[in-house]
N, CA, C and O atoms as a GROMACS GRO file, in nm:
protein
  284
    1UNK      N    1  -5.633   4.150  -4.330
    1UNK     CA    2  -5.602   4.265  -4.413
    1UNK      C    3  -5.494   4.351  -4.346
    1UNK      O    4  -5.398   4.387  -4.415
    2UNK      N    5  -5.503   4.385  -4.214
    2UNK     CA    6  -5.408   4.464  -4.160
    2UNK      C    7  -5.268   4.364  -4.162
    2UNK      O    8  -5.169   4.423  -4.206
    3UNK      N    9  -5.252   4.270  -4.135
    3UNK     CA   10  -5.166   4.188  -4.086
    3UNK      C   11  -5.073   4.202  -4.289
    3UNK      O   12  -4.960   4.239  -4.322
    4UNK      N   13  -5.167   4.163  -4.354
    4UNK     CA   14  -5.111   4.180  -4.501
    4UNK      C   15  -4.997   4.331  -4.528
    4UNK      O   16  -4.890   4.349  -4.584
    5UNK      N   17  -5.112   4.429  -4.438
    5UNK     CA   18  -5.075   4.575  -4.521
    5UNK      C   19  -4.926   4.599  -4.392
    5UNK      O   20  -4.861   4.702  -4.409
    6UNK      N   21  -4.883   4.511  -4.281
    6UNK     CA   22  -4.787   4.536  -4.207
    6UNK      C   23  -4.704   4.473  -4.262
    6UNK      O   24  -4.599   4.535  -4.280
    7UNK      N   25  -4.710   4.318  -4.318
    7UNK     CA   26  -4.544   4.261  -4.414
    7UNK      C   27  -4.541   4.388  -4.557
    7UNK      O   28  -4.431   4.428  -4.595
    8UNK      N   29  -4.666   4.438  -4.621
    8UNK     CA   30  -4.612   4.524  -4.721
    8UNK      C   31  -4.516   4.608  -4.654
    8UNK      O   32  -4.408   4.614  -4.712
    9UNK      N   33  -4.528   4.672  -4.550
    9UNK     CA   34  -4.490   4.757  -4.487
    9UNK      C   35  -4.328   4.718  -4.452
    9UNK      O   36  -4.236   4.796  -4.476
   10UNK      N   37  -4.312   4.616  -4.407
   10UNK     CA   38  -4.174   4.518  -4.349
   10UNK      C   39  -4.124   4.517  -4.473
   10UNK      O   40  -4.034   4.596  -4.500
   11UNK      N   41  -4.163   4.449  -4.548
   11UNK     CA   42  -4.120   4.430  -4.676
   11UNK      C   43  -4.044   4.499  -4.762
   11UNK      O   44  -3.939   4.476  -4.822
   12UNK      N   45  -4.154   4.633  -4.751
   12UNK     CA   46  -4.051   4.780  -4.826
   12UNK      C   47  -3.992   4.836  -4.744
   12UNK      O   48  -3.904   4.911  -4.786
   13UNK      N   49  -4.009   4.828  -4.615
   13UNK     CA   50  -3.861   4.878  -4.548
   13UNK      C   51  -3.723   4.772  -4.498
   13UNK      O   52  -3.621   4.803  -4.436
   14UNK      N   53  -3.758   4.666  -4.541
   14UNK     CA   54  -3.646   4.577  -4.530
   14UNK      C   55  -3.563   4.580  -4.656
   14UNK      O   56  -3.440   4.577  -4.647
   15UNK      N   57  -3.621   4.585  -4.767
   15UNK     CA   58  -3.578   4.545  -4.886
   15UNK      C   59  -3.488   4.698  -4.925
   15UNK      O   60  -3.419   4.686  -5.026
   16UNK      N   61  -3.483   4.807  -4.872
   16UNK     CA   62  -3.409   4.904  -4.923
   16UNK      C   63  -3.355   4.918  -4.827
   16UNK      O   64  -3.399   5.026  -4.786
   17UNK      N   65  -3.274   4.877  -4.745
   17UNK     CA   66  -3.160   4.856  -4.673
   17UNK      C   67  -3.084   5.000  -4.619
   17UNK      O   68  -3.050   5.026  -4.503
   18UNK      N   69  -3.067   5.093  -4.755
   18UNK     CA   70  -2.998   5.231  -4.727
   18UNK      C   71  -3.060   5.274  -4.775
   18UNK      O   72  -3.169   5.223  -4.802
   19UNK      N   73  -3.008   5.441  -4.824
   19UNK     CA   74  -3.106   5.538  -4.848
   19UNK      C   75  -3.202   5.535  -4.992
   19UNK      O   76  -3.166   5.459  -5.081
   20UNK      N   77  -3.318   5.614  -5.013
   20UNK     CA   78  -3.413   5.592  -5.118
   20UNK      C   79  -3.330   5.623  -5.214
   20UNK      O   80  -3.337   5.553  -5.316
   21UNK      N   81  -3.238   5.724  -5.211
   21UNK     CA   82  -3.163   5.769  -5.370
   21UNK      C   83  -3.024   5.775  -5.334
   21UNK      O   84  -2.966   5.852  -5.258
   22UNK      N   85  -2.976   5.669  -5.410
   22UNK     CA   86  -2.791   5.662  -5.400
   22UNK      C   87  -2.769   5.782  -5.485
   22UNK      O   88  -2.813   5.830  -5.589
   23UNK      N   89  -2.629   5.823  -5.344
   23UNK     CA   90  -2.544   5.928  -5.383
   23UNK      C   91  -2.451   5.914  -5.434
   23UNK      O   92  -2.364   6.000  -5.435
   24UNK      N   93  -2.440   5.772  -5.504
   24UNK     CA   94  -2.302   5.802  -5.590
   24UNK      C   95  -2.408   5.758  -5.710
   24UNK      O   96  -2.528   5.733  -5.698
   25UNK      N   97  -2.313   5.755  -5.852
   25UNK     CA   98  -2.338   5.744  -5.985
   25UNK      C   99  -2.340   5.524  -5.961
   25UNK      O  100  -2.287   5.444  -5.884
   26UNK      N  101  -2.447   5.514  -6.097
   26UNK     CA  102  -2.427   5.385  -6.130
   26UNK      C  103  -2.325   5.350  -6.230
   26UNK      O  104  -2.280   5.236  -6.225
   27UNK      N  105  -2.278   5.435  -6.325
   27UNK     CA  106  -2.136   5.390  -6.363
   27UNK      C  107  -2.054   5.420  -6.290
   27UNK      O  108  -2.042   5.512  -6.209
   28UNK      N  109  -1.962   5.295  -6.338
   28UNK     CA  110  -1.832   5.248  -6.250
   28UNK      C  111  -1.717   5.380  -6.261
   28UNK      O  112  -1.643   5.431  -6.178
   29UNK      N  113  -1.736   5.401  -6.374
   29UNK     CA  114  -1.607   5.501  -6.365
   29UNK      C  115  -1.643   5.656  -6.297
   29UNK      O  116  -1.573   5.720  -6.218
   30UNK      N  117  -1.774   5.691  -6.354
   30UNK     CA  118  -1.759   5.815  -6.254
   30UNK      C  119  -1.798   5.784  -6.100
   30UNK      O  120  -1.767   5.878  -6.028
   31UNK      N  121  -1.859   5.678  -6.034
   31UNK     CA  122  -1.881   5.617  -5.902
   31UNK      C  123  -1.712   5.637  -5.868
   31UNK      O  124  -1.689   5.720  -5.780
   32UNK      N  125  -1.616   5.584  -5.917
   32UNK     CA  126  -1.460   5.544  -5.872
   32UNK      C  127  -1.408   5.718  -5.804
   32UNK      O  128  -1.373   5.755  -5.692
   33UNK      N  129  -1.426   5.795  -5.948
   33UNK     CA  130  -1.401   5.957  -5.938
   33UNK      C  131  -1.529   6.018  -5.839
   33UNK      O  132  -1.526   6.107  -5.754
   34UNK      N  133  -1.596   5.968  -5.868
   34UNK     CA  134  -1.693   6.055  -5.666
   34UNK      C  135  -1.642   5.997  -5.526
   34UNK      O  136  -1.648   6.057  -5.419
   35UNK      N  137  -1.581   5.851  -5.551
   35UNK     CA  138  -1.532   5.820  -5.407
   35UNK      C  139  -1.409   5.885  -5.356
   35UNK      O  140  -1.379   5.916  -5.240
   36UNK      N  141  -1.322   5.902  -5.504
   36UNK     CA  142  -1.153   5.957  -5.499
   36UNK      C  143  -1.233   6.118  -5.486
   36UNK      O  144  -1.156   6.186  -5.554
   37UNK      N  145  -1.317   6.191  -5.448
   37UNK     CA  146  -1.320   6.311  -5.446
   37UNK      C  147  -1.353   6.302  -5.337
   37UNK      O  148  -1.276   6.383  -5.285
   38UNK      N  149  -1.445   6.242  -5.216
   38UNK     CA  150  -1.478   6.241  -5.128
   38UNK      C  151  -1.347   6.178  -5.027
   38UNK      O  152  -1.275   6.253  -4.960
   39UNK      N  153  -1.334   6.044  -5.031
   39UNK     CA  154  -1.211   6.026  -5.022
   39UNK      C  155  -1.044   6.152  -4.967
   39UNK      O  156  -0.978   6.159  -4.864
   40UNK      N  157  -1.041   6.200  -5.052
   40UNK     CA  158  -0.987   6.344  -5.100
   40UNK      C  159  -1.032   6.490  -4.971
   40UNK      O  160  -0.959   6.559  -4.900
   41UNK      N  161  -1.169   6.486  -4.990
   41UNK     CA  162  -1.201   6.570  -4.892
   41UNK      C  163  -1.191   6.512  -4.735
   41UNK      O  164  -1.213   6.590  -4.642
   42UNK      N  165  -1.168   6.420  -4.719
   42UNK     CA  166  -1.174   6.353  -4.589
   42UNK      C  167  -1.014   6.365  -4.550
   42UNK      O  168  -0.981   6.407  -4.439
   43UNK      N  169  -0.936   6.332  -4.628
   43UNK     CA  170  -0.804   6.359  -4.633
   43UNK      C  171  -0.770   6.508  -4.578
   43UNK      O  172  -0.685   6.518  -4.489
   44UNK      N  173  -0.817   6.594  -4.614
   44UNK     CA  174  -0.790   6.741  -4.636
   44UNK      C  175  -0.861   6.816  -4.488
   44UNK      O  176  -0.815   6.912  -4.426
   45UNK      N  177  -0.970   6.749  -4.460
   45UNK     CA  178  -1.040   6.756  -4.299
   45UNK      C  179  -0.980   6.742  -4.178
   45UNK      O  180  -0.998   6.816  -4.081
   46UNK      N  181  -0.880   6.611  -4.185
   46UNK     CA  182  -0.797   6.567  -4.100
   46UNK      C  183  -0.687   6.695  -4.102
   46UNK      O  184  -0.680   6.776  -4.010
   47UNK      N  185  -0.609   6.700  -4.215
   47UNK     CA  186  -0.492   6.832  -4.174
   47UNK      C  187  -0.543   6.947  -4.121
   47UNK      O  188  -0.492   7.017  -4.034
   48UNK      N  189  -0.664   6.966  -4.187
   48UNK     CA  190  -0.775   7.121  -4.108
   48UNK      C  191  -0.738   7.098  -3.984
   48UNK      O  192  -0.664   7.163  -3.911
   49UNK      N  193  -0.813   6.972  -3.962
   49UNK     CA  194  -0.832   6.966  -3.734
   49UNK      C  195  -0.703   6.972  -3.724
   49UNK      O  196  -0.677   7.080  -3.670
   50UNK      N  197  -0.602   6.910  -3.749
   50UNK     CA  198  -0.476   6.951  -3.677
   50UNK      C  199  -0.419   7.094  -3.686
   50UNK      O  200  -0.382   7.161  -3.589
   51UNK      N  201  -0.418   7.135  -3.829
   51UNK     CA  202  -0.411   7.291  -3.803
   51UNK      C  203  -0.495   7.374  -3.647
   51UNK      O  204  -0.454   7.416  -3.539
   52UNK      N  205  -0.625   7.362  -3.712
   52UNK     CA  206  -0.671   7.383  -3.572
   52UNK      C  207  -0.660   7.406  -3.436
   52UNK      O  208  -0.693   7.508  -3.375
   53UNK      N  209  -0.601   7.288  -3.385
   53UNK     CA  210  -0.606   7.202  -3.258
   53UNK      C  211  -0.468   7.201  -3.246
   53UNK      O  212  -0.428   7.118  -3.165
   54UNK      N  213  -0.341   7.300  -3.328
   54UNK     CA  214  -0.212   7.313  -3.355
   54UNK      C  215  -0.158   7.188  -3.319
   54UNK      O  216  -0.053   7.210  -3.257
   55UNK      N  217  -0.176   7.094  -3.327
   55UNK     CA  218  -0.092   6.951  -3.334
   55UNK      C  219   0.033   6.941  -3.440
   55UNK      O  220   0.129   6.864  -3.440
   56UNK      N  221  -0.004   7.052  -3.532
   56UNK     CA  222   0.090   7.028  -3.613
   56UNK      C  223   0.241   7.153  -3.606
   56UNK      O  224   0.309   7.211  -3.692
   57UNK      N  225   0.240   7.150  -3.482
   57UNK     CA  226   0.357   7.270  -3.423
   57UNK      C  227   0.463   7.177  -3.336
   57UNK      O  228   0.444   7.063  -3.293
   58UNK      N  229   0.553   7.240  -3.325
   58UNK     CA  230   0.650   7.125  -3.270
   58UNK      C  231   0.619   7.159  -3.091
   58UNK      O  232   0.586   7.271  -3.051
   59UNK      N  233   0.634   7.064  -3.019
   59UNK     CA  234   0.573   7.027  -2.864
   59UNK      C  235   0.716   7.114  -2.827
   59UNK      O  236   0.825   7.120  -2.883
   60UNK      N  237   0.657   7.183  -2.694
   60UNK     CA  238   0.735   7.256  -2.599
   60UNK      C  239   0.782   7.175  -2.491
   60UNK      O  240   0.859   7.220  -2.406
   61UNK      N  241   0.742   7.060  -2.490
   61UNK     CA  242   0.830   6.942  -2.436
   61UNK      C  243   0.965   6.884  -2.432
   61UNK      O  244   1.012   6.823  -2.337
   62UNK      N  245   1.026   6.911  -2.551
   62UNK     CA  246   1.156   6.869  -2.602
   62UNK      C  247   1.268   6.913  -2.529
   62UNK      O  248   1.269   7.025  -2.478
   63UNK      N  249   1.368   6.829  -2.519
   63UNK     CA  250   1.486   6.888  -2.471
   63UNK      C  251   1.567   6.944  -2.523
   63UNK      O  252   1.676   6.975  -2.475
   64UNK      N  253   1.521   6.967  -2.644
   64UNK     CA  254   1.575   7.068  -2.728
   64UNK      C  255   1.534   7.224  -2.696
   64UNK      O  256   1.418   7.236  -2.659
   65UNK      N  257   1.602   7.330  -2.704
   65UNK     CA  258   1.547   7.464  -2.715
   65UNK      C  259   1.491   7.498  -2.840
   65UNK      O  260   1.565   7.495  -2.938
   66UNK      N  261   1.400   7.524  -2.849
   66UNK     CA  262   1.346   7.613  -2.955
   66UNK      C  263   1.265   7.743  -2.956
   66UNK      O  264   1.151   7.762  -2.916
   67UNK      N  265   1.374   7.848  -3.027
   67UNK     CA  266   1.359   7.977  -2.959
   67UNK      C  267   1.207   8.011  -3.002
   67UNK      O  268   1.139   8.071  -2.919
   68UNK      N  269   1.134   7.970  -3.159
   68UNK     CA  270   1.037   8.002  -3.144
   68UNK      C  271   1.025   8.132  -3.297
   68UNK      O  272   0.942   8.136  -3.388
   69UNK      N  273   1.131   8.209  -3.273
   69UNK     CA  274   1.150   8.341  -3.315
   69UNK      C  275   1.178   8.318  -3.416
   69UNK      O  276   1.214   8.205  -3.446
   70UNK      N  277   1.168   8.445  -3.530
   70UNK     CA  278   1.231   8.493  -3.644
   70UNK      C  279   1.373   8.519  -3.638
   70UNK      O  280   1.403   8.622  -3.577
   71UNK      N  281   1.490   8.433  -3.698
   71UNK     CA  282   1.602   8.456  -3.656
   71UNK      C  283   1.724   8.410  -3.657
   71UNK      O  284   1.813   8.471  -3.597
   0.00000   0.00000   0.00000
């Protein structure tokens, strides 16, 4: 009996692989428009961190001068 109620056990946790309730839609077309929105936000995360983390400023490395200033 125990040995039974441990494959039930295997069983239902093998057989659902990922989570109990999918987060996207089962139609195709609005599933496509939740990935292109997420998608989208992941896009928009990446320019954040560089804003951030000012990567997106030109390097004081260059052998160029750059005064920096209004001018």
């Amino acid at each position: 009996m125990r040995r039974l109620l441990l494959i039930c056990v295997a069983v239902c946790a093998f057989y659902n692989a990922g989570c109990f309730i999918n987060i996207y839609s089962s139609n195709p077309t609005k599933r496509i428009q939740e990935l292109l929105n997420n998608s989208e936000d992941l896009r928009q995360i990446e320019l954040e961190w560089e804003r951030i983390w000012f990567t997106d400023q030109p390097s004081h490395m260059t052998y160029d001068r750059v005064h920096g200033g209004i001018g």
